[in-house]
TORROBA-870490 format. One record per residue (C-alpha): residue in three letters; residue number from 0; x, y, z. Coordinates in Angstrom, 2 decimals, padded with zeros to 5 digits. Layout:
<sites>
SITE  aa   i       X       Y       Z
SITE ALA NUM       X       Y       Z
...
</sites>
This chain:
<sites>
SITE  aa   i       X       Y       Z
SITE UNK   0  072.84  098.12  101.17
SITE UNK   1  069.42  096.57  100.97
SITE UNK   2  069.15  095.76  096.97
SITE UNK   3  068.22  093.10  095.05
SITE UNK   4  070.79  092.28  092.87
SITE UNK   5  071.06  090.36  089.49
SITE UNK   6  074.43  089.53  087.48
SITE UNK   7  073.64  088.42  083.92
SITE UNK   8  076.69  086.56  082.76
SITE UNK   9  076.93  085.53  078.94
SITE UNK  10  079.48  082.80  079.63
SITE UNK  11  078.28  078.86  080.91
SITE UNK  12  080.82  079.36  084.03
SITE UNK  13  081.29  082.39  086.74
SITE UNK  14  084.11  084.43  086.83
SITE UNK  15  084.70  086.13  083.81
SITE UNK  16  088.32  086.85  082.64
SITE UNK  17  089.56  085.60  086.12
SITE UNK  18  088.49  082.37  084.77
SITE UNK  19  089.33  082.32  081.24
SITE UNK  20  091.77  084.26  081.04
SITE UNK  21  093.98  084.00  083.71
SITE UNK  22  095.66  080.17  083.85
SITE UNK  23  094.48  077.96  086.99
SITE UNK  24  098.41  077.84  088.10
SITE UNK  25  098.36  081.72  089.12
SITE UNK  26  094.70  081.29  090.21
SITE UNK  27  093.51  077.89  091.21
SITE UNK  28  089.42  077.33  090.57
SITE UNK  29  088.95  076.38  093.87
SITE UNK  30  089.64  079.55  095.50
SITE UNK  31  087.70  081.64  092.41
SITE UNK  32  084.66  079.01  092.86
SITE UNK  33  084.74  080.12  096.72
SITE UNK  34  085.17  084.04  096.16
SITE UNK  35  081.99  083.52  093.80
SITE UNK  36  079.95  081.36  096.22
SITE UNK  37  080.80  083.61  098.76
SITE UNK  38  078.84  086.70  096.56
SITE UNK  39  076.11  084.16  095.60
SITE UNK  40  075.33  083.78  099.55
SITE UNK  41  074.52  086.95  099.85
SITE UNK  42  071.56  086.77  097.82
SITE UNK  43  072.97  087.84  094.05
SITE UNK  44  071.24  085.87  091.60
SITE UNK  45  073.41  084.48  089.14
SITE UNK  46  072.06  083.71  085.68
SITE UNK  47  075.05  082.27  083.53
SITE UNK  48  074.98  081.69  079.69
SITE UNK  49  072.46  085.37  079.27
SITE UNK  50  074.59  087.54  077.05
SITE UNK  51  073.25  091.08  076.99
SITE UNK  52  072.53  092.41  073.19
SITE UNK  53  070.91  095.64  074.03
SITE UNK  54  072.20  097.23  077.20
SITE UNK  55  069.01  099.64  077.13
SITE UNK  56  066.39  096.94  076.19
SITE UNK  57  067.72  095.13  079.06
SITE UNK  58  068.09  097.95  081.40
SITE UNK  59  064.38  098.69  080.98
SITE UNK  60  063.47  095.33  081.88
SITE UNK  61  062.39  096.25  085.54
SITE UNK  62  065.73  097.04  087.29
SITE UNK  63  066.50  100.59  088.72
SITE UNK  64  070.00  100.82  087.52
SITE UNK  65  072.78  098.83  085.02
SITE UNK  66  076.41  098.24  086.49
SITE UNK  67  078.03  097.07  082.51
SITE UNK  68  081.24  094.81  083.24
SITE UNK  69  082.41  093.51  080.12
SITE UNK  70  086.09  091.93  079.85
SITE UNK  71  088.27  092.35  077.42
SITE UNK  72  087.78  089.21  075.80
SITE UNK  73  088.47  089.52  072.65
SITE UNK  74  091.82  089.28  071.40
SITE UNK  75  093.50  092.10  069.01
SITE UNK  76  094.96  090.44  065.77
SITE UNK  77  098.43  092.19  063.53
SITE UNK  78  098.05  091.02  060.18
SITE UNK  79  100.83  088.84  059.44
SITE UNK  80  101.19  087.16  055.86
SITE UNK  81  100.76  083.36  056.71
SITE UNK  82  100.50  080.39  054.72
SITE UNK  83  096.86  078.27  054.31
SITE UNK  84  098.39  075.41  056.23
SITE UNK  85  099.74  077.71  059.04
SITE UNK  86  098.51  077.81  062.66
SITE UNK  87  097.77  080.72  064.03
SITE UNK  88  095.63  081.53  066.97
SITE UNK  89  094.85  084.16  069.65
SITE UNK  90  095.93  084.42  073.09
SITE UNK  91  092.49  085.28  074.69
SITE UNK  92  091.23  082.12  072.59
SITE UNK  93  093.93  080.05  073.44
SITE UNK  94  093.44  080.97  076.95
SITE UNK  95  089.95  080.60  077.20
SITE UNK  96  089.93  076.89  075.13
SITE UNK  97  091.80  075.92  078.29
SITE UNK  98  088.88  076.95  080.85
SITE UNK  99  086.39  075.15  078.28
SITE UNK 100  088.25  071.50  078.29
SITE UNK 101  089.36  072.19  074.51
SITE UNK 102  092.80  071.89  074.79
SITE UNK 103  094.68  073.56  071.87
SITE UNK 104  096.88  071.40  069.59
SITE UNK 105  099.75  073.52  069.57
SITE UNK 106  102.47  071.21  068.45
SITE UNK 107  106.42  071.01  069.91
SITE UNK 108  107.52  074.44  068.69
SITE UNK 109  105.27  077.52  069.71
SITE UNK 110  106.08  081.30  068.92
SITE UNK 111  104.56  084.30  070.89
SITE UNK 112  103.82  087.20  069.19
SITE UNK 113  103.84  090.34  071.94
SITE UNK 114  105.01  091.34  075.19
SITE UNK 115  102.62  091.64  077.67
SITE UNK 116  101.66  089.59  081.10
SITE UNK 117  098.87  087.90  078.45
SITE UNK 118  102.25  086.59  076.14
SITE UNK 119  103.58  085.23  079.43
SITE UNK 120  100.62  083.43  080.45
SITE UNK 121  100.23  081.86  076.74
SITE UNK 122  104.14  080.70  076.66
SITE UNK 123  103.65  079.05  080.36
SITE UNK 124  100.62  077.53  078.92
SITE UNK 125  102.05  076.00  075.78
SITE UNK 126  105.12  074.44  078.02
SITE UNK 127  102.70  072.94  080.13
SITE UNK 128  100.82  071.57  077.68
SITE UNK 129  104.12  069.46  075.88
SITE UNK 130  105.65  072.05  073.66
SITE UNK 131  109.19  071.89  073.51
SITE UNK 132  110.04  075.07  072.90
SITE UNK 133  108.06  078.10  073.48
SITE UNK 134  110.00  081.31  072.19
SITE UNK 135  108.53  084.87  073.02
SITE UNK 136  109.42  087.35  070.02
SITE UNK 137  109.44  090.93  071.32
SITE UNK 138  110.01  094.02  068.80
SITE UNK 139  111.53  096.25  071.69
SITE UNK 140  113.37  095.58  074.95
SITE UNK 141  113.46  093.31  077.93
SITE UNK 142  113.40  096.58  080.24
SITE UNK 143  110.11  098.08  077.89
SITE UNK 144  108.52  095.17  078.24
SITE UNK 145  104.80  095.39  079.52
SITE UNK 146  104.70  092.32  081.45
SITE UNK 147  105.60  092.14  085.29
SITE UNK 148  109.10  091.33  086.46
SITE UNK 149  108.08  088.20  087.86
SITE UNK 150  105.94  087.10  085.21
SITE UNK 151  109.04  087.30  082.59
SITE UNK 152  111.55  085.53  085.70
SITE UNK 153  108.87  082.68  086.00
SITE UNK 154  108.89  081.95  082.45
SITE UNK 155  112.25  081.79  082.25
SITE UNK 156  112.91  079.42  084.97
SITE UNK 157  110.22  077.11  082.97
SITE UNK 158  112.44  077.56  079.95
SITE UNK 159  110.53  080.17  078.04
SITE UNK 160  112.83  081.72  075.70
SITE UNK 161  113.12  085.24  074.39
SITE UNK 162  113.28  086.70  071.64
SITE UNK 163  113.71  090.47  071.77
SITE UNK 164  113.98  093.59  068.98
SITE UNK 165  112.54  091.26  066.77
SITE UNK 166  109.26  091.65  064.84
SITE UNK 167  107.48  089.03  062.66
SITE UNK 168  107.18  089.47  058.87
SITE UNK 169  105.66  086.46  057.74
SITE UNK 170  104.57  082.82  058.62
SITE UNK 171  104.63  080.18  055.87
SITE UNK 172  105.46  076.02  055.56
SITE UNK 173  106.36  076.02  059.94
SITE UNK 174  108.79  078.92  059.66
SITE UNK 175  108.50  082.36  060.70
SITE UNK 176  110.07  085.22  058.67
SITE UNK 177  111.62  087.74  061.65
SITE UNK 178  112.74  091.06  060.66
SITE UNK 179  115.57  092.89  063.41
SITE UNK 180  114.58  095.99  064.67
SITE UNK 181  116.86  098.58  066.55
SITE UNK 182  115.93  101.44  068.83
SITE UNK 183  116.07  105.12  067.63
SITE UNK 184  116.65  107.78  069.53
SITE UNK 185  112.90  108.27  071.54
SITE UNK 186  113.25  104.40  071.88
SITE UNK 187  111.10  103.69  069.11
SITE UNK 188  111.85  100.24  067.63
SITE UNK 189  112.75  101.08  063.95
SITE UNK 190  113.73  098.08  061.01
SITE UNK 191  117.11  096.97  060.08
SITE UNK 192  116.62  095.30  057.04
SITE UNK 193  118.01  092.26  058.42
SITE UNK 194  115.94  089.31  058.79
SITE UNK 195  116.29  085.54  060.71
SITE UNK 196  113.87  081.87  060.87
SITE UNK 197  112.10  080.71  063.67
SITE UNK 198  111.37  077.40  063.15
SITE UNK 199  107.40  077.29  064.74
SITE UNK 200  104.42  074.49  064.51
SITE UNK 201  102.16  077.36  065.73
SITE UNK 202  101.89  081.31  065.98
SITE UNK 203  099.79  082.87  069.36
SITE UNK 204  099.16  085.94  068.71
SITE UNK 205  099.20  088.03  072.26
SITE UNK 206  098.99  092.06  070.89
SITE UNK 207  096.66  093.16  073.58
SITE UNK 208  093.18  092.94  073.73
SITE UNK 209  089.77  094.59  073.43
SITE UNK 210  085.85  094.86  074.63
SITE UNK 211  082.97  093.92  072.70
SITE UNK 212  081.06  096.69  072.77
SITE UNK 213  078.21  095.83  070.79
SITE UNK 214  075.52  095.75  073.48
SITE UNK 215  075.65  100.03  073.78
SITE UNK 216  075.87  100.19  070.30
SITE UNK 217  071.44  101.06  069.99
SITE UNK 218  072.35  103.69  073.40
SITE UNK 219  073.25  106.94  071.10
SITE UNK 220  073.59  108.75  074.89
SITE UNK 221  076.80  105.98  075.99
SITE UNK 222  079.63  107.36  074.47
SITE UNK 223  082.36  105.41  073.12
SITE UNK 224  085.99  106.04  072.09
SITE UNK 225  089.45  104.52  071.37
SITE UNK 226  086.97  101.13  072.49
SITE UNK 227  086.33  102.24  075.65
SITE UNK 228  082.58  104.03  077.49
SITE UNK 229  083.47  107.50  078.85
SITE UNK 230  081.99  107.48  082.34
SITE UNK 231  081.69  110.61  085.32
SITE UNK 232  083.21  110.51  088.20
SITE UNK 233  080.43  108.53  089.87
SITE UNK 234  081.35  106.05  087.09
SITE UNK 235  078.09  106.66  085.37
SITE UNK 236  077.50  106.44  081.65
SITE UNK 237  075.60  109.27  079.34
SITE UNK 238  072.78  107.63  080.02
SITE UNK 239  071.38  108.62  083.54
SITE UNK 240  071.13  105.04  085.41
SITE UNK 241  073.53  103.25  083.32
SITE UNK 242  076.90  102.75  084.88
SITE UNK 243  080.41  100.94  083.65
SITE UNK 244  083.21  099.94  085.22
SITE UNK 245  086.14  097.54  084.80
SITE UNK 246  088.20  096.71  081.25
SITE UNK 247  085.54  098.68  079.75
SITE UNK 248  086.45  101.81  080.37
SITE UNK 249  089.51  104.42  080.38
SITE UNK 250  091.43  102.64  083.49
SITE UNK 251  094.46  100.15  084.05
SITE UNK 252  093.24  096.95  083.07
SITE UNK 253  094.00  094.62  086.21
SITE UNK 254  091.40  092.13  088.20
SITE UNK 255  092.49  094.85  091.26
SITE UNK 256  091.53  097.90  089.51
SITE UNK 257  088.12  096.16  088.45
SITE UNK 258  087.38  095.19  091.57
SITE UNK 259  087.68  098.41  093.00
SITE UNK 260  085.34  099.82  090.31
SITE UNK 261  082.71  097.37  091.83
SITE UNK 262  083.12  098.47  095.12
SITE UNK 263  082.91  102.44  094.00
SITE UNK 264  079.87  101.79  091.83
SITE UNK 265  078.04  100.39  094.21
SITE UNK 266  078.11  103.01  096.47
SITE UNK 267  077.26  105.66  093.59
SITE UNK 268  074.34  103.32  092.52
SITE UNK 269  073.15  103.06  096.23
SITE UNK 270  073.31  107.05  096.47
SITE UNK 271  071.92  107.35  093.09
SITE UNK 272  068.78  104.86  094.05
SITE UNK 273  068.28  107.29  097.13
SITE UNK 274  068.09  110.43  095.14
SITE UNK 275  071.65  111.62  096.51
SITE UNK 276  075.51  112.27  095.38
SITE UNK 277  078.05  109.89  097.00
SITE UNK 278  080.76  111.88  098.18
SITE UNK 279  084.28  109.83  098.77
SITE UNK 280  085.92  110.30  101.91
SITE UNK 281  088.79  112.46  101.67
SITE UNK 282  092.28  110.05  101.18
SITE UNK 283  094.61  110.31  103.89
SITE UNK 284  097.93  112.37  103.59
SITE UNK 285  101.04  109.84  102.00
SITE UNK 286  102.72  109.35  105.35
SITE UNK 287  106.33  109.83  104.62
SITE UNK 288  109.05  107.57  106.78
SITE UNK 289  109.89  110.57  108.70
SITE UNK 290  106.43  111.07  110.02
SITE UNK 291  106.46  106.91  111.59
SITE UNK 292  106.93  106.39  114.57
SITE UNK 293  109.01  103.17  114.18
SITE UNK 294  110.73  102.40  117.92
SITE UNK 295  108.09  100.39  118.94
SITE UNK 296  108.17  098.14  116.23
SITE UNK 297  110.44  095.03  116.31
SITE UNK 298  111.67  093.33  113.02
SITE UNK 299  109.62  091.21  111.38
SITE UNK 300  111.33  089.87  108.52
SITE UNK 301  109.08  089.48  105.25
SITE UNK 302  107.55  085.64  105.30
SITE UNK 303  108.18  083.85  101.96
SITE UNK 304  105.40  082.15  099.63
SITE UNK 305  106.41  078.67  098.96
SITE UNK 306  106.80  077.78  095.18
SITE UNK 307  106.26  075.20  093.12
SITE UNK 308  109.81  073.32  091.85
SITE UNK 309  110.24  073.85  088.13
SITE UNK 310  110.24  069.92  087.62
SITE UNK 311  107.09  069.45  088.70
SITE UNK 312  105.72  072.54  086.81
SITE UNK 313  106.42  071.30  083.25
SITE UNK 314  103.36  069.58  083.20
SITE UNK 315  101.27  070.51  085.73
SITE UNK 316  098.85  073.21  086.16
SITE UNK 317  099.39  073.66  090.22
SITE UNK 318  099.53  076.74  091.41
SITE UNK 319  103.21  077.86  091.63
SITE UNK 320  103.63  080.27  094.16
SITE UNK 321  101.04  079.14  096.97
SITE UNK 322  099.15  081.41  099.30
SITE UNK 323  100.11  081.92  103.02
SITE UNK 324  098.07  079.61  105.48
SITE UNK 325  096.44  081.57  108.03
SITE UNK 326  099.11  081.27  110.54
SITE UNK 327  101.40  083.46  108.28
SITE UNK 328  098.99  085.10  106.95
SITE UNK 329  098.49  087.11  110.34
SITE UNK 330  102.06  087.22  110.70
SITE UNK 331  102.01  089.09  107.43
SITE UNK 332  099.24  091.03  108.18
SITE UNK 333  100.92  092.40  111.46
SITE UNK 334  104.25  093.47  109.67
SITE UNK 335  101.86  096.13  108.08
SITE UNK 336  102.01  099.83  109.82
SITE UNK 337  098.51  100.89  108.08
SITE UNK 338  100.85  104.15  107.43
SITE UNK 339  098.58  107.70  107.25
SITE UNK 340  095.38  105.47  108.81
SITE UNK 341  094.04  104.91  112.14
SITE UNK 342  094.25  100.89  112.61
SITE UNK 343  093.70  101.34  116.80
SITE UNK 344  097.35  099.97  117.31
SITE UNK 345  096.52  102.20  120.61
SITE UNK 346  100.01  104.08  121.04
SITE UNK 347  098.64  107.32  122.07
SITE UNK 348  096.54  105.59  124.52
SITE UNK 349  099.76  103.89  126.21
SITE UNK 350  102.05  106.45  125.45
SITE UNK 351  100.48  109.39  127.60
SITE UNK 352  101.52  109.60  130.53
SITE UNK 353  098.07  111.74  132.11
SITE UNK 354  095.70  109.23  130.75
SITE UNK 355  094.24  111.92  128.72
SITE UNK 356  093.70  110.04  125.80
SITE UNK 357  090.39  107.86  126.24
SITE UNK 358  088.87  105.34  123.72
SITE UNK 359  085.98  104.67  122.53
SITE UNK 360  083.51  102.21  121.21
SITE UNK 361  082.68  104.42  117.73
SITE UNK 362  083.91  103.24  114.57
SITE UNK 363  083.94  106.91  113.26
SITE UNK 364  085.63  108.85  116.76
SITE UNK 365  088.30  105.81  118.16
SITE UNK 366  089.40  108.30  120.59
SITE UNK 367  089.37  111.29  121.93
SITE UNK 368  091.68  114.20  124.18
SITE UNK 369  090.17  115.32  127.63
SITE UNK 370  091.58  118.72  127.80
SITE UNK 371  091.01  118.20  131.58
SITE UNK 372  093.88  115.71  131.73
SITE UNK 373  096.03  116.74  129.14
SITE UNK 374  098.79  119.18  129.79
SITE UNK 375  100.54  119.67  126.14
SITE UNK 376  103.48  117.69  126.76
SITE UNK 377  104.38  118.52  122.98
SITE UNK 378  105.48  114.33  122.83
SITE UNK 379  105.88  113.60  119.15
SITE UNK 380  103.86  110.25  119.32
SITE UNK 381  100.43  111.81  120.35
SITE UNK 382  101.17  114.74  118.33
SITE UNK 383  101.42  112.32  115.02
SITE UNK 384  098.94  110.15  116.30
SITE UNK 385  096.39  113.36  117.07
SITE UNK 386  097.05  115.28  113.74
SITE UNK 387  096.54  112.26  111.75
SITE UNK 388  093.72  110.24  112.57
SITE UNK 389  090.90  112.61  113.86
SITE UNK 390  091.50  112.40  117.40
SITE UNK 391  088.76  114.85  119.25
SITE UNK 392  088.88  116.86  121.59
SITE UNK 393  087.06  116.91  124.98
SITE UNK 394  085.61  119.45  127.13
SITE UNK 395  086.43  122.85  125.42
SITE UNK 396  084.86  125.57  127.20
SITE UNK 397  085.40  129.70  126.33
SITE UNK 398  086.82  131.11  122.95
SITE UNK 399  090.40  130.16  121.69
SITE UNK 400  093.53  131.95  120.96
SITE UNK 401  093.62  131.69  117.25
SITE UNK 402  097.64  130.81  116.07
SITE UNK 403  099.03  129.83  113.01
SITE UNK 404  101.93  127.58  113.43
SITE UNK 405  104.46  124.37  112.25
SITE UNK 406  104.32  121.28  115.02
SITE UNK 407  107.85  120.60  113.49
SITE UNK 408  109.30  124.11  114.44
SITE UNK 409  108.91  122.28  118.50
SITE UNK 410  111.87  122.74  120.39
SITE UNK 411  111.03  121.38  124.00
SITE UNK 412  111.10  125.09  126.36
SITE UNK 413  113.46  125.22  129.17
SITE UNK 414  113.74  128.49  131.89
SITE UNK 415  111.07  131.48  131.56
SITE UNK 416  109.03  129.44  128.05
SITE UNK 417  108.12  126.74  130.34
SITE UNK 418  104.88  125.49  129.03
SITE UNK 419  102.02  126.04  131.36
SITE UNK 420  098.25  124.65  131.47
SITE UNK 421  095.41  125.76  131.11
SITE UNK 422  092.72  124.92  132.88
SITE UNK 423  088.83  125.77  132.73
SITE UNK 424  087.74  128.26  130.13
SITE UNK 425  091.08  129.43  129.05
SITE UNK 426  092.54  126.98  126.56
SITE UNK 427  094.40  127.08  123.53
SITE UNK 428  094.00  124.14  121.25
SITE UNK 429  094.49  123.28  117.53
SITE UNK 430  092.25  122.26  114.63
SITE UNK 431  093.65  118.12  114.59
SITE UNK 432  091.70  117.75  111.50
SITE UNK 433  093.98  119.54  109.62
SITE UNK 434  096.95  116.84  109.78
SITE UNK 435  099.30  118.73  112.33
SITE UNK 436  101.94  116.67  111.35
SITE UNK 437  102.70  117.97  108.13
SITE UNK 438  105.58  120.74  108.30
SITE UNK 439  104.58  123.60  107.08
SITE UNK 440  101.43  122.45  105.73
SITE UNK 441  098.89  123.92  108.77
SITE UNK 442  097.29  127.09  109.65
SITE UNK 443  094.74  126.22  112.57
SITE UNK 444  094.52  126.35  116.31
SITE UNK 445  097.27  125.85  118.19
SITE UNK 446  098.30  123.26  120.95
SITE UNK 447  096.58  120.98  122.88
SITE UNK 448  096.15  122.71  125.91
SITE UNK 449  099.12  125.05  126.82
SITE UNK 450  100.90  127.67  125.88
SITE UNK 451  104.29  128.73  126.96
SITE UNK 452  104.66  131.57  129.28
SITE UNK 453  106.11  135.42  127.22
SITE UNK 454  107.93  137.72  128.85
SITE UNK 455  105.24  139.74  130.01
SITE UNK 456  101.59  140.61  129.32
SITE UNK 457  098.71  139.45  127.76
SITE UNK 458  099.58  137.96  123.92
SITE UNK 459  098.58  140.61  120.85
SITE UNK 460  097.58  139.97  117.99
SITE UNK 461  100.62  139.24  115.31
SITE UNK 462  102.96  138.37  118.60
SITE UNK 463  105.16  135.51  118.03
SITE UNK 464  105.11  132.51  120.66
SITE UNK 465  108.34  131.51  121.38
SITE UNK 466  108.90  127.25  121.44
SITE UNK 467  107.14  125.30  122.33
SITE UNK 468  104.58  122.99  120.40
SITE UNK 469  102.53  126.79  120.31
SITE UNK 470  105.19  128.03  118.86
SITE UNK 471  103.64  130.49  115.85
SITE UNK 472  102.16  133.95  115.34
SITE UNK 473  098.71  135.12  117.46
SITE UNK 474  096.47  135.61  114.21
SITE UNK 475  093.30  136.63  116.45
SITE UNK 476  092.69  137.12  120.26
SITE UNK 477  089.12  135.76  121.20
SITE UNK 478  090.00  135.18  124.48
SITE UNK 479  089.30  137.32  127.49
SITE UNK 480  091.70  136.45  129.87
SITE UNK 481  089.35  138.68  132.68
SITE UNK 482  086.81  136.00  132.39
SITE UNK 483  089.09  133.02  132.19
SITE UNK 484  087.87  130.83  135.00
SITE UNK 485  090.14  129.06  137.98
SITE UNK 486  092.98  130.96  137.70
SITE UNK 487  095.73  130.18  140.26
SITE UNK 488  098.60  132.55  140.91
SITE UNK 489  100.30  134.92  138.33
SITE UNK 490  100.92  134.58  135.15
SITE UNK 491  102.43  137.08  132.65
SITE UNK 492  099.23  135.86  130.21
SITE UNK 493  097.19  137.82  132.09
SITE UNK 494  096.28  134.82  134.68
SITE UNK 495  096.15  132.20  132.61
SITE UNK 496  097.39  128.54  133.48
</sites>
């Protein structure tokens, strides 16, 4: 977009909580260090261990706009009555250590406290790093349970055990005091009164974590609640300039969804820098299964990531389940049907059989309908492919018949609805833009072209069309069929082919 751009990172390394807090066997360094180079050869300037106090101060220091990106670094803590000579840590500490070379001394017994993909990542850890057991307690549910599906499987297969409905009560001389809890009615986990020991060397605490926030604390204009900035819809804060994105405010808390927020911020900064209002493009329509067309696809079974054999991940911070090399990779990448979006897979270009449809080199208009050429066959694969992707169309001359109508009412027309063409000015054609496919869902012109032959006479208005992809109810006559041009023969439309 033409900016210089400058990231201020407080930490000595790149990467944020991609690095410290996510373990280098889900996401090896190499592949981070390249993803950041990558950025860095753009231009950015990086300038590591520069932690921003005062978001404002800083803000005013010669740039034209603030993107904040603070992780949640900073791990929540449950007070839990615990002994002098207990150990107890934090996840997001624990976690982080790791990046930083100082190992934790966890000892051969390790409890989790908490549920989440964080818990999972700090049990893995511990296992890898000699404890012999590594016990997750839970106070609700395996099916509740925050964390992913795999994330809980993977443990388990690197003998992470479980501990669930069970909340901790108190930690003192390596034992912990766990209370049973049971699930009411709403699924609220409720105490028994019945308590059990867990033998445990150390206590990692894993109850979800937080931002610190201190940097907008001097901005009285960035608003902040429930620990989070409330942003507008162009992701800017109360303070015109300023804008936030990622763990720090009200969103799903995933390295996707932050990366995302980049992305859309910098396109509201850009617009913002120019004096104007980014406006997203409008999201394609879900494409349901019944509006694919699937015949020309052959099966391409789903190509599996190799993983890592548990022996070999007792002690070893590998990555487990590998990425695809580029071979499958593209294999992968082909299985995809890019459902509701124009990808140029070309169908409608092979599949008509008047070479109507032409293509063209324009990222914003891949192809587009000659009128000329096309005579409304009503085939189901251009019609999908048309409705859905902005196909234009070609060489319109003269005023339409206006129609509202459902492409999935088409029945093909046999005998005296035979569809016929029109040619020259005399055309009746349909808005594409308005997703044709969608049953029920359009009011817009009709066709592509044709219209199937009535009884007798000229259409009027609130006259039904019988079958045919026209099929619908004349809404307004703007055509003059006395000055439609290159007429041949009769027709009961008043001349119109």
């Amino acid at each position: 977009m033409g900016h210089a751009v400058t990231i201020r990172e407080a930490g000595p390394m790149a990467g944020g909580m991609m690095r410290f807090g996510i373990p280098k066997y889900r996401l090896p360094r190499d592949v981070l260090d390249a993803e950041v180079q990558r950025i860095l050869d753009l231009g950015v300037e990086l300038e590591l261990d520069s932690k921003v106090e005062d978001v404002a101060a800083a803000a005013d220091g010669g740039f034209d706009a603030t993107f904040l990106a603070v992780g949640a670094q900073i791990g929540k803590r449950a007070y839990v009555p615990a002994g002098s000579a207990e150990h107890v840590l934090d996840a997001v500490s624990m976690l982080h250590d790791m990046e930083t070379g100082e190992k934790p001394l966890l000892g051969r017994r390790v409890a989790i406290y908490g549920g989440g993909n964080t818990a999972m990542d700090a049990a893995r850890t511990a296992k890898r790093l000699g404890a012999e057991e590594a016990v997750v307690v839970y106070r609700r549910t395996r099916e509740q349970m925050p964390a992913h599906e795999v994330e809980v499987e993977e443990a388990e297969e690197e003998g992470v055990m479980m501990r669930w409905l069970s909340t901790i009560k108190q930690a003192d001389q390596g034992k912990l005091v766990l209370e049973r809890m049971e699930l009411d009615e709403t699924g609220f986990p409720q105490p028994t009164g019945e308590f059990d020991e867990l033998e445990s060397d150390a206590l990692v605490l894993a109850l979800g974590q937080e931002c610190d926030l201190s940097l907008v604390e001097a901005a009285d204009d960035i608003e902040v609640e429930d620990g989070v900035v409330a942003v507008g819809p162009d992701l800017m804060t109360g303070r015109r300039g300023i804008f936030a994105g990622g763990d720090m405010i009200p969103a799903e808390r995933s390295v996707t969804i932050a990366i995302g927020h980049g992305k859309q911020a910098a396109r509201n900064i850009d617009a913002f820098l120019n004096g104007e209002t980014f406006v997203h493009p409008p999201t394609p329509g879900i494409a349901t299964f019944e509006t694919l067309n699937t015949w020309y696809y052959a099966d391409a079974p789903r190509t599996h990531r190799t993983k890592l054999d548990e022996v070999r991940r007792q002690d070893s911070f590998d990555e487990v389940v590998e990425g695809f090399d580029e071979t499958n990779a593209l294999l992968e990448a082909r299985r995809c049907m890019s459902c509701g979006n124009c990808f140029s897979c070309d169908n409608c270009f092979g599949v008509c059989p008047d070479n109507a449809v032409i293509k063209l080199d324009d990222p914003d208009e891949l192809y587009r309908i000659d009128l000329d050429f096309c005579k409304g066959c009503g085939d189901p694969t251009l019609y999908r492919e048309a409705g859905n992707f902005g196909v234009s169309l070609d060489g319109l001359r003269g005023d339409p018949v206006r129609v509202s109508h459902q492409l999935a009412d088409y029945q093909p027309s046999t005998g005296t609805d035979h569809p016929r063409q029109f040619r020259d000015r005399g055309r009746l054609v349909r808005d594409l833009s308005q997703g044709g496919h969608q049953k029920g869902a359009v009011e817009g012109l009709a066709g592509v072209g044709q219209v199937p032959c009535v009884a007798a006479g000229r259409p009027e208005v609130g006259q039904t069309l019988p079958g045919g992809p026209l099929h619908g109810v004349v809404e307004h006559l703007l055509l003059d069929v006395e000055d439609v041009e290159g007429s041949v023969g009769t027709d009961p439309l008043g001349g119109v082919k």
